[in-house]
BALORO-650889 format. One line per field, with one value per residue: residue number from 1; residue in one letter; x, y, z negated of N, C-alpha, C in turn. Coordinates in Angstrom, 2 decimals. Layout:
REM residues N
num [NUM, ...] $
residu [a, ...] $
nx [X, ...] $
ny [Y, ...] $
nz [Z, ...] $
cax [X, ...] $
cay [Y, ...] $
caz [Z, ...] $
cx [X, ...] $
cy [Y, ...] $
cz [Z, ...] $
This chain:
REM residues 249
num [1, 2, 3, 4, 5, 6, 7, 8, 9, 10, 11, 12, 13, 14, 15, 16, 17, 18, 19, 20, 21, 22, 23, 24, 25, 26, 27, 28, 29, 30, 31, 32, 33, 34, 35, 36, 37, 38, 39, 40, 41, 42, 43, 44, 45, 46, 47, 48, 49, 50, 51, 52, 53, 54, 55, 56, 57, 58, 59, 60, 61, 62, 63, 64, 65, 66, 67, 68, 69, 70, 71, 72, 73, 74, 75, 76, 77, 78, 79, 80, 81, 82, 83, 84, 85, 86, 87, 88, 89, 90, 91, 92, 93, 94, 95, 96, 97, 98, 99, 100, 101, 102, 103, 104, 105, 106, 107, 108, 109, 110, 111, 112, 113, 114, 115, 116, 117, 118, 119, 120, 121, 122, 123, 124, 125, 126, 127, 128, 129, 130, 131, 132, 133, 134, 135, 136, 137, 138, 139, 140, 141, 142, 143, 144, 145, 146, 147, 148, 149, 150, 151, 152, 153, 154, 155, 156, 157, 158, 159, 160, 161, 162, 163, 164, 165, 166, 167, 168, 169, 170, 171, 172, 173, 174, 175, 176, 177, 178, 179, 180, 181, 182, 183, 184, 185, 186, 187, 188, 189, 190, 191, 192, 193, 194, 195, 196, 197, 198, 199, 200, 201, 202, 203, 204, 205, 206, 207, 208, 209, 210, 211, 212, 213, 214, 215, 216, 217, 218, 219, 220, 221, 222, 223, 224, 225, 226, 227, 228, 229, 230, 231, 232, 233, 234, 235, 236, 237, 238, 239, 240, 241, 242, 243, 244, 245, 246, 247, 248, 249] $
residu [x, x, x, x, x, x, x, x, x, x, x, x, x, x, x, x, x, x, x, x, x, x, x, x, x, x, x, x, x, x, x, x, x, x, x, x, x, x, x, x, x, x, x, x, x, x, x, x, x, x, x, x, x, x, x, x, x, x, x, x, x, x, x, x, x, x, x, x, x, x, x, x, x, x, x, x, x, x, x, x, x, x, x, x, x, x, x, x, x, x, x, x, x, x, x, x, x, x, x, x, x, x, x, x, x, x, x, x, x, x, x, x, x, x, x, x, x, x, x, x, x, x, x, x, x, x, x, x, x, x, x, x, x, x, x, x, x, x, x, x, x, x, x, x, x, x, x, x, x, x, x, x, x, x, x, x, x, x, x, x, x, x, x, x, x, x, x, x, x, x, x, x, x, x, x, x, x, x, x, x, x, x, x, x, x, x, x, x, x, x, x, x, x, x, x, x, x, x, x, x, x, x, x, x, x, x, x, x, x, x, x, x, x, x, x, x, x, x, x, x, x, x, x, x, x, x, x, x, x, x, x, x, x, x, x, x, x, x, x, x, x, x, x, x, x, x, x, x, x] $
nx [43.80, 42.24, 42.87, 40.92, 40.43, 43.18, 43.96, 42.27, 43.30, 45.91, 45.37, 44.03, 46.46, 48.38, 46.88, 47.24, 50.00, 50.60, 49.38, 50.43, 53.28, 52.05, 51.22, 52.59, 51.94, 48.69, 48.35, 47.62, 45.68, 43.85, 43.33, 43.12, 40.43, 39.13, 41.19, 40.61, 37.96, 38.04, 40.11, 39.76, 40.07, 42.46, 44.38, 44.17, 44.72, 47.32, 48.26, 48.72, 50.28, 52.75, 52.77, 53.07, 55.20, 57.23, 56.14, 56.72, 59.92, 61.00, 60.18, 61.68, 64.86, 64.57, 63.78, 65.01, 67.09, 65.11, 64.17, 63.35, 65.33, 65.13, 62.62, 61.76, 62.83, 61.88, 59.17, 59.22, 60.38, 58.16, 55.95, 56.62, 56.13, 53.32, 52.98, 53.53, 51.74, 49.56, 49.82, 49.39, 46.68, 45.51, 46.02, 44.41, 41.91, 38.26, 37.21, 35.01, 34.59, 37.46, 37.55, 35.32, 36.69, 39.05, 37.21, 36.12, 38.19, 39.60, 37.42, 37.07, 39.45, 39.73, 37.49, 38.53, 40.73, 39.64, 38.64, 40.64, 42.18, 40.33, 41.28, 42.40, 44.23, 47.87, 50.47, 52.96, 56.67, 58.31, 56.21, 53.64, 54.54, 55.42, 52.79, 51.57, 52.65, 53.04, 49.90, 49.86, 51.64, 49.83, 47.32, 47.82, 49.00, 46.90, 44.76, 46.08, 46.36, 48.36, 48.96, 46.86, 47.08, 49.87, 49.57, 47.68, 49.13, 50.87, 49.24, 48.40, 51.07, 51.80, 53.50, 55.84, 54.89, 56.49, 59.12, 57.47, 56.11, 58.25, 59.79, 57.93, 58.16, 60.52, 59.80, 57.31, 58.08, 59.96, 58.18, 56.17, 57.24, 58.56, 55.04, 54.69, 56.97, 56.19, 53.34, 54.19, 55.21, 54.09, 51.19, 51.97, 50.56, 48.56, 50.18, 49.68, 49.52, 50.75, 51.81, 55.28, 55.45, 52.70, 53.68, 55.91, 54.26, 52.76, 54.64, 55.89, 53.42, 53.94, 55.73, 55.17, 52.96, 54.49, 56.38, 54.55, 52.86, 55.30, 55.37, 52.35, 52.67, 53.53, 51.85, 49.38, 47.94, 48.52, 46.62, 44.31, 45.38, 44.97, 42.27, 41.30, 42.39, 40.82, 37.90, 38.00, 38.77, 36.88, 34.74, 35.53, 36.20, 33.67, 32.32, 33.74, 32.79, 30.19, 30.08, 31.16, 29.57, 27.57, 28.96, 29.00, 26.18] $
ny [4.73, 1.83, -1.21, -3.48, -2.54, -2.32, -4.96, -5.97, -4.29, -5.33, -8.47, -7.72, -7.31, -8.87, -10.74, -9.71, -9.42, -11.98, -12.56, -11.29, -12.33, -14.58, -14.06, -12.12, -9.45, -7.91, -7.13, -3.95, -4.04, -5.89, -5.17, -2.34, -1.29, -1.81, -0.89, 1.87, 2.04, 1.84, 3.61, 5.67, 7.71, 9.21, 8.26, 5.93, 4.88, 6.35, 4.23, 1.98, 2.48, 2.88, 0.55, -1.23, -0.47, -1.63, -4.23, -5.17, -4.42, -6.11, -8.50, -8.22, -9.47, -11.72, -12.72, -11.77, -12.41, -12.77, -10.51, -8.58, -5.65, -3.79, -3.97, -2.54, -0.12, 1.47, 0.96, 2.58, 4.65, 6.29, 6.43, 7.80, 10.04, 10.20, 9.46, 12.07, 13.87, 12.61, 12.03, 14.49, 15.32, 13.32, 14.06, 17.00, 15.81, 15.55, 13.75, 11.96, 11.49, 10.55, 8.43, 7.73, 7.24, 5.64, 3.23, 3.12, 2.77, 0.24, -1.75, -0.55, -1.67, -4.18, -5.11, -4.40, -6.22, -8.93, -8.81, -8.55, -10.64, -12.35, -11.41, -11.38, -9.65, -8.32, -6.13, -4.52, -3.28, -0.06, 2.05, 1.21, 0.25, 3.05, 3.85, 2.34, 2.16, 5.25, 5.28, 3.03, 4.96, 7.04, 5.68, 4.50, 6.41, 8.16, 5.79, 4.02, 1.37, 0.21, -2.02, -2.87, -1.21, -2.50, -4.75, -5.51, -5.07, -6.72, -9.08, -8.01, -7.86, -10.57, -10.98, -13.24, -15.06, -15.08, -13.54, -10.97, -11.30, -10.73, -8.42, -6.68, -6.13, -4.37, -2.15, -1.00, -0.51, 1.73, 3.34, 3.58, 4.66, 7.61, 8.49, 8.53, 10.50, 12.76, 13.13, 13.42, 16.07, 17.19, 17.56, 16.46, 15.93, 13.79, 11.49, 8.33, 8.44, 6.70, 4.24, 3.28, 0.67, -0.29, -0.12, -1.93, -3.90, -3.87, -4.39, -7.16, -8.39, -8.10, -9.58, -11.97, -12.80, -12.87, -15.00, -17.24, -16.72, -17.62, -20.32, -21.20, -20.75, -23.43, -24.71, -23.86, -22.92, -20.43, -19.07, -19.79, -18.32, -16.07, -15.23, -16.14, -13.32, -11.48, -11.70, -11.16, -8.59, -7.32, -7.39, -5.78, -2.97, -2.38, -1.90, 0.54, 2.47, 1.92, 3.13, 5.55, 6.94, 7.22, 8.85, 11.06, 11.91] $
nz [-259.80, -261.25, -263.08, -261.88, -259.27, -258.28, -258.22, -256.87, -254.53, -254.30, -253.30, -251.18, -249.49, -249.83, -248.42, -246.13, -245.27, -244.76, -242.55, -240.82, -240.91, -239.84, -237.31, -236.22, -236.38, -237.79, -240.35, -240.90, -239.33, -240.66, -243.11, -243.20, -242.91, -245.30, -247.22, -246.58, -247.62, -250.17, -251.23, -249.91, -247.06, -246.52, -248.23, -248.01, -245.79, -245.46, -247.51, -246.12, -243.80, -245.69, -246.90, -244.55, -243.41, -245.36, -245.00, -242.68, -242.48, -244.14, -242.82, -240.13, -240.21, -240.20, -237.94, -235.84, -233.79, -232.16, -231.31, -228.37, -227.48, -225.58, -224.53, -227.22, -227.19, -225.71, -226.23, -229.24, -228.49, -227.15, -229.05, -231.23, -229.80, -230.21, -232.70, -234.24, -233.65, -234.20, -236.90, -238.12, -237.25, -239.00, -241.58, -241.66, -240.60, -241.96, -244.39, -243.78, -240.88, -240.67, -241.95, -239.74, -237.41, -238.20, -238.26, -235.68, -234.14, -234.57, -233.98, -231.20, -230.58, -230.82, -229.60, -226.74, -226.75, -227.14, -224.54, -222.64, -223.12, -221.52, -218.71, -215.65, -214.44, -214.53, -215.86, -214.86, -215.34, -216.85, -217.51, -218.37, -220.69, -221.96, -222.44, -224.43, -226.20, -226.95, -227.44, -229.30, -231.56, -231.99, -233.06, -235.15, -236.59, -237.18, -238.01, -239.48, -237.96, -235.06, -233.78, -232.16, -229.65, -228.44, -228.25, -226.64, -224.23, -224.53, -223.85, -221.20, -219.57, -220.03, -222.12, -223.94, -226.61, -229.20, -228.94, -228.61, -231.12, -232.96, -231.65, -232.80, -235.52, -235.93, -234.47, -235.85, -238.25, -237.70, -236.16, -238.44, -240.31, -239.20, -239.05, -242.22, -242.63, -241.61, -242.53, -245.03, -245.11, -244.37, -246.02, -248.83, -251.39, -250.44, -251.02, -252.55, -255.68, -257.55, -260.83, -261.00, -261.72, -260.85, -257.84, -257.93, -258.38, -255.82, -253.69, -254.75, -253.79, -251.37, -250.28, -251.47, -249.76, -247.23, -247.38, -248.25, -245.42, -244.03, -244.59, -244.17, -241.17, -239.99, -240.05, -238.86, -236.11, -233.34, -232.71, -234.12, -235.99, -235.52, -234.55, -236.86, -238.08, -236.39, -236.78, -239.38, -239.28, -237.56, -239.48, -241.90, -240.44, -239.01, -241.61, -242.70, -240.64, -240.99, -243.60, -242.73, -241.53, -243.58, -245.32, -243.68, -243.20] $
cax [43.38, 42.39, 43.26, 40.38, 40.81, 44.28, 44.26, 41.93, 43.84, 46.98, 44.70, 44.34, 48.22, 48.77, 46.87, 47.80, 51.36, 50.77, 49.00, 51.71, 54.11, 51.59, 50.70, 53.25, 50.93, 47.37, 48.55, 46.99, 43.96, 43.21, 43.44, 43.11, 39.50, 39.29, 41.44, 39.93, 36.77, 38.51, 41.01, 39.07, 40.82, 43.65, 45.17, 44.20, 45.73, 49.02, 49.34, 48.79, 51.49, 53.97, 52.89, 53.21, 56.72, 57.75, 56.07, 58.05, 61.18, 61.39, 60.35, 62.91, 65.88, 64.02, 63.29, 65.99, 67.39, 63.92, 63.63, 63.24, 65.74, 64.77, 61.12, 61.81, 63.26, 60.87, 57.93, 59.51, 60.47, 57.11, 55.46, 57.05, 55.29, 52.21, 53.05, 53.47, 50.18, 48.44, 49.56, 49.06, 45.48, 44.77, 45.91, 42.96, 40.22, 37.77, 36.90, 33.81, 35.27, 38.51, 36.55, 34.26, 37.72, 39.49, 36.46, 35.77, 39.18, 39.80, 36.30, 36.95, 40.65, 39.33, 36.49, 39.61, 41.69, 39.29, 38.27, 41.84, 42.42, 40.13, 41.70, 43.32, 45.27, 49.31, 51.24, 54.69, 57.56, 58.37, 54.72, 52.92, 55.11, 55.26, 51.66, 50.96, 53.49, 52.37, 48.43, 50.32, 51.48, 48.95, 46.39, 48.71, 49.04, 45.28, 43.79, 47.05, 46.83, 48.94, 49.08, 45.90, 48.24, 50.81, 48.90, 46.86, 50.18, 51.31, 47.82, 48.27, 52.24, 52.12, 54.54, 55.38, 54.68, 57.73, 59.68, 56.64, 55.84, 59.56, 60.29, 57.01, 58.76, 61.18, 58.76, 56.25, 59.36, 60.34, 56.79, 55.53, 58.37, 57.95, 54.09, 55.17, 57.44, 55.20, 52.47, 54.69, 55.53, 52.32, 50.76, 52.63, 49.42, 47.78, 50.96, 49.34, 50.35, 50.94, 53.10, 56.53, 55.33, 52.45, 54.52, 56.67, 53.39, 52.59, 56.45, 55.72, 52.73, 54.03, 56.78, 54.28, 52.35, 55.48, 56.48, 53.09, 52.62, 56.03, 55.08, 51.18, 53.11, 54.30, 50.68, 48.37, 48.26, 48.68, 44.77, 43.70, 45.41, 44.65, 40.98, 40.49, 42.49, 39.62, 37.10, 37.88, 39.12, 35.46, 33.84, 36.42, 36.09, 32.06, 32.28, 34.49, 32.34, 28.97, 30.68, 31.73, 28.70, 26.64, 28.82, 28.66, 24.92] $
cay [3.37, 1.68, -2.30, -4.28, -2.13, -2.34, -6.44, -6.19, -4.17, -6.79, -9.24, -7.07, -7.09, -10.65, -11.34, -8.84, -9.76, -13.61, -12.47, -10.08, -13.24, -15.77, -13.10, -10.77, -8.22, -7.98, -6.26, -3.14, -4.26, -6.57, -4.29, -0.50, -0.68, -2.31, 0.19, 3.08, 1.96, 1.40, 4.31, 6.95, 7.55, 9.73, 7.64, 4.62, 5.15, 6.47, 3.26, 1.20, 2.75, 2.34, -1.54, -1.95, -0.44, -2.12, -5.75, -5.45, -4.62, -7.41, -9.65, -8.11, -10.20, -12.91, -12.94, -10.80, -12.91, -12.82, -9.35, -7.66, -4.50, -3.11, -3.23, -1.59, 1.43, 1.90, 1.64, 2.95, 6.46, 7.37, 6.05, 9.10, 11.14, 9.78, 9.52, 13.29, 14.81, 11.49, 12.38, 16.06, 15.26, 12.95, 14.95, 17.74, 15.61, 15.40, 12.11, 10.89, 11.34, 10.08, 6.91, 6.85, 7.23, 4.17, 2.14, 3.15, 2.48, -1.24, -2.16, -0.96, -2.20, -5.91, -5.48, -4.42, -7.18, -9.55, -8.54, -8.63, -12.26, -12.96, -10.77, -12.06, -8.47, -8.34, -5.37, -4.64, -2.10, 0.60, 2.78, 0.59, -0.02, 3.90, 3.86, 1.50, 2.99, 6.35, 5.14, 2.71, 5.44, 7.91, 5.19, 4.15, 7.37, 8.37, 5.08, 3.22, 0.44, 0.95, -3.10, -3.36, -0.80, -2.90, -6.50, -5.26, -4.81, -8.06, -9.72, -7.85, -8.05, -11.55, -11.45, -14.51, -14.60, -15.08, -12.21, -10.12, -10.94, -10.20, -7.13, -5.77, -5.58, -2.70, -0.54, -0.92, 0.42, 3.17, 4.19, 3.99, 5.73, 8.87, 8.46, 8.52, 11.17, 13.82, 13.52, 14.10, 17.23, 18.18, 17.33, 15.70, 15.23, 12.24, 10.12, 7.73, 8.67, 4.98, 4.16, 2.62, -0.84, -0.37, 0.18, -3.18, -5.05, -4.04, -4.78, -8.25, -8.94, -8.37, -10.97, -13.25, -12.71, -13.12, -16.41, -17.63, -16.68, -18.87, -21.73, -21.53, -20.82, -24.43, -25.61, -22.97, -22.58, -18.79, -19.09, -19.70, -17.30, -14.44, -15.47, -14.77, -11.77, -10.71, -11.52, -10.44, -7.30, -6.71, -7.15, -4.57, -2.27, -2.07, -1.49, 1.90, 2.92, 2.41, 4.17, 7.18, 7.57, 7.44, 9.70, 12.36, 12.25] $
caz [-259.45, -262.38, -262.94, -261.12, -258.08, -257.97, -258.45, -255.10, -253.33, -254.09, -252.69, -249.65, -249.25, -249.46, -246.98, -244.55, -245.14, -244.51, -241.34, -240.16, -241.11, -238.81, -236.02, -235.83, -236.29, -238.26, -241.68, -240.90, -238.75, -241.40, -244.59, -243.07, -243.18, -246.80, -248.58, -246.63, -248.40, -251.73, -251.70, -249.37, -245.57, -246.23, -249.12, -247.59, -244.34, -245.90, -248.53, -245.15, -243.60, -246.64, -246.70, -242.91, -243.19, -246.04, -244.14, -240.97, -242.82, -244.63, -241.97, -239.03, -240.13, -240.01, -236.41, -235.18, -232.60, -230.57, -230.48, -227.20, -227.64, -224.43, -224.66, -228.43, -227.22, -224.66, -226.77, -229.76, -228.15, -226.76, -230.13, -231.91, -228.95, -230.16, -234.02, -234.92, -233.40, -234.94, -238.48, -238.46, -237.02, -240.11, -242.82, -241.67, -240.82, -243.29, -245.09, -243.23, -239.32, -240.56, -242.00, -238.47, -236.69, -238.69, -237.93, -234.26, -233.24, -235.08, -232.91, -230.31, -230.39, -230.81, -228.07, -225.56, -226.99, -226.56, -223.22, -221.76, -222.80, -220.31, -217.89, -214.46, -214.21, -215.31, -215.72, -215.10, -215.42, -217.90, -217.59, -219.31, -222.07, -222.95, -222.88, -224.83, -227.16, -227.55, -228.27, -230.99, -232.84, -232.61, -233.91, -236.30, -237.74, -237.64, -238.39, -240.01, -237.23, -234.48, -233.17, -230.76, -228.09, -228.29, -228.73, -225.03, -223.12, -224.55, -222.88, -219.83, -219.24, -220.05, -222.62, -225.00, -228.63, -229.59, -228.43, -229.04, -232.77, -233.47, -231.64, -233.44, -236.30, -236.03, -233.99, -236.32, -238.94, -237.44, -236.38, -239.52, -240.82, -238.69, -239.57, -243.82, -243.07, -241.34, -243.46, -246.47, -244.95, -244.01, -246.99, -249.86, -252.05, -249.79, -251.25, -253.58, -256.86, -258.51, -261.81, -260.74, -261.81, -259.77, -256.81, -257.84, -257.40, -254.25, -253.08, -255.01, -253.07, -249.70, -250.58, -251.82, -248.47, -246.23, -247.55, -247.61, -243.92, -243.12, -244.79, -243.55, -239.93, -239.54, -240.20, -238.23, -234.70, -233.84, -231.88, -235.13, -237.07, -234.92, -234.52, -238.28, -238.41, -235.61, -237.64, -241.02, -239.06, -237.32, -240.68, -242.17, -239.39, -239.31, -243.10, -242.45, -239.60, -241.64, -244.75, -242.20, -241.00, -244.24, -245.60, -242.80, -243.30] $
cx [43.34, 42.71, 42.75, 40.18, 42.23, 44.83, 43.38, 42.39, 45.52, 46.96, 44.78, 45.71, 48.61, 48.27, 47.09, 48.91, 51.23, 49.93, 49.41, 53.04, 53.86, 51.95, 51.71, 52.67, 49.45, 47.13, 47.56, 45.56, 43.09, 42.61, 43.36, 41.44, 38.89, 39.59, 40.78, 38.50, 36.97, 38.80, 40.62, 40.22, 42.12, 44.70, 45.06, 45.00, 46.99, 49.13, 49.40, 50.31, 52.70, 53.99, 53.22, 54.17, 57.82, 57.54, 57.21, 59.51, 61.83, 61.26, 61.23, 63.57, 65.64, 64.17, 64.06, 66.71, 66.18, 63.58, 64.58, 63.80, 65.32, 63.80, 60.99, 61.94, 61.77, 59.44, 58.22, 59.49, 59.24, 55.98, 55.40, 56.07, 53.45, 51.64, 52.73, 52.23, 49.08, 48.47, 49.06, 47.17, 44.67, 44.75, 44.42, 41.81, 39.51, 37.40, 36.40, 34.63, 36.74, 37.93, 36.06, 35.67, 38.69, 38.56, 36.19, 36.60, 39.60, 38.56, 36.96, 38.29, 40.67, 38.53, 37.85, 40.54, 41.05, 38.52, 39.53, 42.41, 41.46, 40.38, 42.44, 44.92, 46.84, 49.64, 52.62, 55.65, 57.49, 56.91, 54.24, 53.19, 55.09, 53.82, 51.17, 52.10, 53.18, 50.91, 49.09, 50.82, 50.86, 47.58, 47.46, 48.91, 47.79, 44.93, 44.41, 47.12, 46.83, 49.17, 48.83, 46.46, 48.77, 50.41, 48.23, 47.95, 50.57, 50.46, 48.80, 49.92, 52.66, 53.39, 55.03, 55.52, 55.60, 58.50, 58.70, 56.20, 57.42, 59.85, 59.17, 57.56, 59.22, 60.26, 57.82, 57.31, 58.96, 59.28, 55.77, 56.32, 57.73, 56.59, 54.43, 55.55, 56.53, 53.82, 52.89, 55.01, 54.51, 51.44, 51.01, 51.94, 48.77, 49.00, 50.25, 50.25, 49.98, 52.17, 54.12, 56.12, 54.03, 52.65, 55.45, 55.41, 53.19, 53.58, 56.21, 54.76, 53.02, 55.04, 56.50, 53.87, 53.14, 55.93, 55.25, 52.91, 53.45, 55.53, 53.24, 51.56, 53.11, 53.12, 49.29, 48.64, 47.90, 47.17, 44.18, 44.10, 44.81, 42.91, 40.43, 41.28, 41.35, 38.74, 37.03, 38.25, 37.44, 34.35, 34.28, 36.00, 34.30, 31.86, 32.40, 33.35, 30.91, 29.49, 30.76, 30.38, 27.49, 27.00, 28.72, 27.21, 24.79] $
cy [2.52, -0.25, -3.42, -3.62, -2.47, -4.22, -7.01, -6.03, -5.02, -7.92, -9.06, -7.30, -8.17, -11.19, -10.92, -9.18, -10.87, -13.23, -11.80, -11.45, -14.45, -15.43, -12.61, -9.17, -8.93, -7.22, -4.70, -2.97, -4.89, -5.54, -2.95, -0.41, -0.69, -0.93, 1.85, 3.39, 2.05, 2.80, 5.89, 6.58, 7.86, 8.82, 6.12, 3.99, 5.19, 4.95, 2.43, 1.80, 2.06, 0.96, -1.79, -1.92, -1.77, -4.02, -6.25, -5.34, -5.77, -9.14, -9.36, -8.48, -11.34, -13.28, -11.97, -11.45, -13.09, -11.73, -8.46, -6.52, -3.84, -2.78, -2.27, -0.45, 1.81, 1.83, 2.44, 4.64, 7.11, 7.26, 7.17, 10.00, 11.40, 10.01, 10.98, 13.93, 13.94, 11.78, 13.73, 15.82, 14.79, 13.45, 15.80, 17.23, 15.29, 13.87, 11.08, 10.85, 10.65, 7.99, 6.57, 6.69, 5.62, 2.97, 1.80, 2.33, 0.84, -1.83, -1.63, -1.53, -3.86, -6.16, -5.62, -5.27, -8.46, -9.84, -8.90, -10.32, -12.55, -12.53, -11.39, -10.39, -8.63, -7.11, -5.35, -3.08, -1.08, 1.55, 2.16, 0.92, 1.39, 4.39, 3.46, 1.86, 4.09, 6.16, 4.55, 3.84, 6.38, 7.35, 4.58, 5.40, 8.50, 7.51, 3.91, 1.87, 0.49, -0.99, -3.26, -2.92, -2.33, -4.40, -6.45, -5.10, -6.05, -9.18, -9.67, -8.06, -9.39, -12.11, -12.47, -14.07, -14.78, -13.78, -11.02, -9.73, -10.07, -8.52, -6.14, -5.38, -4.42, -1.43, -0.49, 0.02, 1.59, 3.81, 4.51, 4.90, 7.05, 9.15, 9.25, 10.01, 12.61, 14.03, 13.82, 15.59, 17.88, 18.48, 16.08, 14.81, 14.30, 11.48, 9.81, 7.67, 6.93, 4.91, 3.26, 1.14, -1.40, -0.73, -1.90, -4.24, -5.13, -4.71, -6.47, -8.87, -9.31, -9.26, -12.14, -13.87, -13.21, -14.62, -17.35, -17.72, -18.06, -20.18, -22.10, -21.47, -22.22, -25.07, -25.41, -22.41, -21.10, -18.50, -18.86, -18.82, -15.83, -14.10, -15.55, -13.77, -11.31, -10.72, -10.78, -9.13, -6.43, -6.70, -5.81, -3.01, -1.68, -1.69, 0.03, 2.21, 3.40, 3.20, 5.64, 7.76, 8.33, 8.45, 11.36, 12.37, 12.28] $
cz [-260.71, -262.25, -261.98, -259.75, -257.12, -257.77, -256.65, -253.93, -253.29, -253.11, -250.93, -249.02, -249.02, -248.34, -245.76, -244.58, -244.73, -243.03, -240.59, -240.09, -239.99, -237.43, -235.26, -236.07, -236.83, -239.32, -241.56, -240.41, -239.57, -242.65, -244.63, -243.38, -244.36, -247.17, -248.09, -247.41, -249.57, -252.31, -251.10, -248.35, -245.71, -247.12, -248.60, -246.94, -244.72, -246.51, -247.23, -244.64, -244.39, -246.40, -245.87, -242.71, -243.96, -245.13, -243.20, -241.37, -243.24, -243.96, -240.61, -239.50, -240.44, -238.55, -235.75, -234.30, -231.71, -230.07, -229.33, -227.27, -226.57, -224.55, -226.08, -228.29, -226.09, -225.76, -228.79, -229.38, -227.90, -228.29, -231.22, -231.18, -229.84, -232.13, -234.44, -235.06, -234.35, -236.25, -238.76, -238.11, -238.24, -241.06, -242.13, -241.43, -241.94, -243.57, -243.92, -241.47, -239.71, -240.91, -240.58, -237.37, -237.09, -237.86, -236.28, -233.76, -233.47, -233.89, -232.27, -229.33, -230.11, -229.59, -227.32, -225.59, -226.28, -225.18, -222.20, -222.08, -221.97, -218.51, -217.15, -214.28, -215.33, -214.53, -215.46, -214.79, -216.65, -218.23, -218.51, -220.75, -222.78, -222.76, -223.81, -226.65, -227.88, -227.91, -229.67, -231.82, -232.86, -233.29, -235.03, -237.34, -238.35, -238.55, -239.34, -239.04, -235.73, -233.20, -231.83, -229.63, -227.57, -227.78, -226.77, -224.24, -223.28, -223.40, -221.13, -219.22, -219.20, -221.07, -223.97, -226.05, -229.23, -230.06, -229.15, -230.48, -233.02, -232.87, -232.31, -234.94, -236.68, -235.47, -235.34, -238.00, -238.55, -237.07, -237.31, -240.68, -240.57, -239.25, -240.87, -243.90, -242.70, -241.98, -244.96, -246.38, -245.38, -245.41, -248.37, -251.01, -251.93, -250.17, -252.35, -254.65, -258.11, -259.91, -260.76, -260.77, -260.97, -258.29, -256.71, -257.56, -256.29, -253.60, -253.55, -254.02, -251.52, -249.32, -250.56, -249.88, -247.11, -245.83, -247.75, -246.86, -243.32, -243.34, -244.09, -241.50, -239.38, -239.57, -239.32, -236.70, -234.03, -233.21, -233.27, -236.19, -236.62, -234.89, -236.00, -238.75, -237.71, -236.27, -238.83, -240.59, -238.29, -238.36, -241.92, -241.61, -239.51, -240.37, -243.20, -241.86, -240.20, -242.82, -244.07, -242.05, -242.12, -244.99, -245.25, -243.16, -244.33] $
């Protein structure tokens, strides 16, 4: 990755972190289809991961008195179900389907998002939740974003933003964990090989990004933050999708 790549994909980071900081979630919907364009799918996907872990870590003790331990375990456990097969799948696909796969799923994660806010239907009880669990981490560990599950049960369960940004946190941890760690198995070579000081930028940026988010929090009403993660995530998204396709053909 040579310097003016690497200063973009910073860019990328900051703002997925300040929109993971607004949202609760966006970091990966925002920025998975970007660096898959930048960095190619498999390396893309993985540095998403690393960032998404590293995001949520540093923002769970922030917001650790709102999160939902109950709904955590519950969509945490089946998430793993969902995680393992999802990484082993991405390591072997080849470039271009892993690209039309990134892109498909961001669309058509946003269509079903924004379809269910106008939805009269509410869910309830534990089903859901490990549904909506196991899709998060098997698109999470295909496509690096693992939210839209989770973000569509929120819709349909009715559950407040509060609670919800915060307990996204740790799942989004530990499922991107698992993710990290099964594709290191699998294939050790898709870890982005970065210098050390490299590495401290990224970690800088998502700091930057975090505290950024809080302080733009107190000013931005979460309608409006989420409504340009959607956007900048369907212009993202279509990018991947035409990239997959042009380079399958």
């Amino acid at each position: 990755m040579d310097s003016g790549m690497l200063v973009v994909v910073l860019g990328l980071i900051v703002a997925g972190a300040v929109a993971q900081r607004v949202a609760g979630l966006g970091f990966a919907m925002l920025v998975s289809p970007f660096l898959v364009i930048l960095l190619g799918p498999h390396t893309g996907v993985l540095l998403v991961n690393i960032c998404g872990v590293a995001s949520s870590a540093l923002i769970a003790p922030r917001v650790w008195r709102d999160i939902d331990w109950s709904t955590f375990r519950w969509l945490t456990v089946f998430s793993i179900a969902g995680s393992i097969p999802g990484a082993i799948a991405a390591t072997y696909l080849p470039s271009a389907a892993l690209s039309i796969t990134v892109g498909s799923v961001v669309l058509t994660a946003l269509i079903l998002s924004l379809a269910l806010n106008r939805a009269n239907v509410v869910v309830r009880g534990n089903g859901p939740k490990a549904v909506a669990g196991a899709l998060s981490g098997l698109t999470n560990a295909m496509a690096g974003v693992g939210g839209p599950a989770v973000s569509s049960y929120a819709v349909l369960s009715r559950w407040e933003q509060r609670p919800f940004a915060a307990t996204l946190q740790p799942f989004f941890v530990l499922m991107g964990s698992v993710a990290i760690a099964v594709k290191a198995i699998v294939d050790p070579g898709q870890i982005p090989m970065l210098d050390p000081w490299a590495w401290a930028l990224i970690l800088a940026a998502i700091i930057v990004g975090i505290f950024g988010g809080e302080m733009l929090q107190r000013h931005i009403r979460d309608r409006h933050a989420r409504a340009f993660v959607i956007f900048i995530a369907f212009v993202g998204s279509v990018a991947a999708l035409v990239k997959g396709l042009l380079d399958l053909a």
